[in-house]
N, C-alpha and C positions, 0 to 999 in steps of 0.2 A: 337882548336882541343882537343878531349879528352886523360884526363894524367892521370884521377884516384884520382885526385884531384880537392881541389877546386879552380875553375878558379877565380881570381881577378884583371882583368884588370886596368891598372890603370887609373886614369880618372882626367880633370880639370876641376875645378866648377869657371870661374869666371862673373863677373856684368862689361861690356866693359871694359876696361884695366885693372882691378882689378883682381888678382889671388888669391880668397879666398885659406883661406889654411883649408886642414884637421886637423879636432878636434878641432879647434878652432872655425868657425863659422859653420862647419854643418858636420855631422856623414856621414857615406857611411854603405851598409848592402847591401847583394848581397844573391839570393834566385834562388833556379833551378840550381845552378852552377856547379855540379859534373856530373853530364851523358849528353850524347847527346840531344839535343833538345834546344828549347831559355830559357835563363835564364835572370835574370834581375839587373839592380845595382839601387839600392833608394837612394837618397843624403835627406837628412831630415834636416834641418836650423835648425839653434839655435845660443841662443844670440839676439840681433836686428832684427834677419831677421826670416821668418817663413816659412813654407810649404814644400813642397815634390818635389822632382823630378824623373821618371821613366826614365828606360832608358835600351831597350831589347840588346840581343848579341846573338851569334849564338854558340852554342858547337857542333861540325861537329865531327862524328868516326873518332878514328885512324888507318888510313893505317898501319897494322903490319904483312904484307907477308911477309915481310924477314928478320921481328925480332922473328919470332916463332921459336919455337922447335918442331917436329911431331914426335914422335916414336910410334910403332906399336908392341902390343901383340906379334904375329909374323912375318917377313918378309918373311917367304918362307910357304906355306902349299899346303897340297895334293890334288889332284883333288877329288871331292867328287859327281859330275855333278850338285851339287846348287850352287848358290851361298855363295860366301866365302866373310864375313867382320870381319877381322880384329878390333878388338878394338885399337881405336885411341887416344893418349894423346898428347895434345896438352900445348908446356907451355910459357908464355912471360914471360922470367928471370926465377926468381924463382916460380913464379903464377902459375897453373894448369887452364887454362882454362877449362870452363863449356859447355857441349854438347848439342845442343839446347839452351841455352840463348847465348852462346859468340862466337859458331860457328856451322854451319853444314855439314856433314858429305855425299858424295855420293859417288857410289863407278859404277866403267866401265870396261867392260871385265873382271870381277871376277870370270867367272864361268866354262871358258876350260883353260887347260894346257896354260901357258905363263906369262906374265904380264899384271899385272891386276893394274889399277890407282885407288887412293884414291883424290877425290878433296874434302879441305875443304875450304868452303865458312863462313868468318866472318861475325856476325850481332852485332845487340844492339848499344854498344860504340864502335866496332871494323870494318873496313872494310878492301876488299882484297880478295885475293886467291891463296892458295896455294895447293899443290900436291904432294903427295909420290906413291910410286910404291910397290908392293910385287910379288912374284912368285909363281905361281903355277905348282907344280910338279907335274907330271904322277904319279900315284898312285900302286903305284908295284900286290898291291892284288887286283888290282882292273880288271875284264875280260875285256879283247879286243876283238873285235867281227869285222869281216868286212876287217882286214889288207888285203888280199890277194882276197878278195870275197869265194864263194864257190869251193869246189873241187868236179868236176861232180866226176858220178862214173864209167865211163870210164877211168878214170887218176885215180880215187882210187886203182887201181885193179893194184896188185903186187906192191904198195906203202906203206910206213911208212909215217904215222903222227908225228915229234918230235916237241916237245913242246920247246920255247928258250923265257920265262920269259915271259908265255902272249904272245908272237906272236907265229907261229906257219908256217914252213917250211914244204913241200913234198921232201922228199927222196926219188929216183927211188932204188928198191932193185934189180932188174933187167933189162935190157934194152928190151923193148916189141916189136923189129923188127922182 
C-alpha cells in the first residue's frame, strides 16, 4: 500500500537450505518503489556467485476517507440560481492535498436554497470517498415571484398590496359584501 515512501520489502535470497545473507554475497536495489503501480526488487550476486535476479510487487493506493481533513471557503452561501462550488481543501496530516492529481472534486444539489453535497473522490496514490455539505441560503435581495400566484383584478379592487421581505400578502381594506 502506498506511504509516500519508499517501499522495501524484505526479502530471502537463499540456494536449498542456505540463507545467503545481505551484503555479503549479493546486494538488493529496488526501482518503481514510491507511487502506485509494480515496482521491482533486483538481488545482484557477488563474490562466487554471479548474475541478477528480478522480482515485481504491487504498490496498491491508499484508502484515506477517514484520515482526511475537508474544509470549505465557505460553508453557508446565498442562492444566486447557478450553481455554487465552494473551494475545497483537502488535507492528510499536515499535507495539503492537490486538486485533480490527489482528488476530485463533484458537487450535487448546489444550486436551490438547502443543502447542497460536495463529494470528493481520491485518485493517483490515494483511494476512497469522501463528502461534506454546505448551505444555501434564500437570498434576501434576491425577487420572489410566484409565492401566492397572481391577484386577479377583481380581488385587486378595494385591496392593498404589502410587501413582507419579498413575499407579498393581500389586505382587504374593506369588506366587499
Amino acid at each position: 500500500e502506498y506511504t509516500g515512501s519508499a517501499l522495501t520489502p524484505a526479502i530471502t535470497v537463499s540456494l536449498g537450505e542456505t540463507i545467503f545473507n545481505p551484503g555479503a554475497v549479493y546486494d538488493v536495489s529496488y526501482t518503481n518503489n514510491i507511487n502506485i503501480g509494480t515496482a521491482t526488487v533486483t538481488v545482484t550476486f557477488k563474490g562466487i556467485y554471479e548474475g541478477t535476479i528480478s522480482e515485481t510487487f504491487s504498490i496498491v493506493p491508499r484508502n484515506i476517507a477517514s484520515l482526511v481533513t475537508v474544509t470549505l471557503a465557505e460553508a453557508e452561501l446565498e442562492h444566486t440560481g447557478s450553481a455554487l462550488t465552494p473551494t475545497v481543501t483537502v488535507k492528510l496530516g499536515d499535507v495539503t492535498l492537490v486538486k485533480d492529481t490527489d482528488y476530485q472534486v463533484s458537487y450535487t444539489n448546489n444550486t436551490e436554497v438547502g443543502t447542497a453535497t460536495i463529494t470528493i473522490t481520491f485518485k493517483g496514490n490515494y483511494a476512497g470517498t469522501t463528502t461534506k455539505t454546505f448551505t444555501i441560503i434564500a437570498n434576501p435581495n434576491e425577487p420572489t415571484t410566484g409565492c401566492f400566484g397572481s391577484v386577479s383584478s377583481s380581488l385587486a379592487v378595494g385591496a392593498v398590496l404589502l410587501g413582507l421581505g419579498g413575499f407579498f400578502a393581500i389586505k382587504r381594506k374593506k369588506s366587499i359584501i
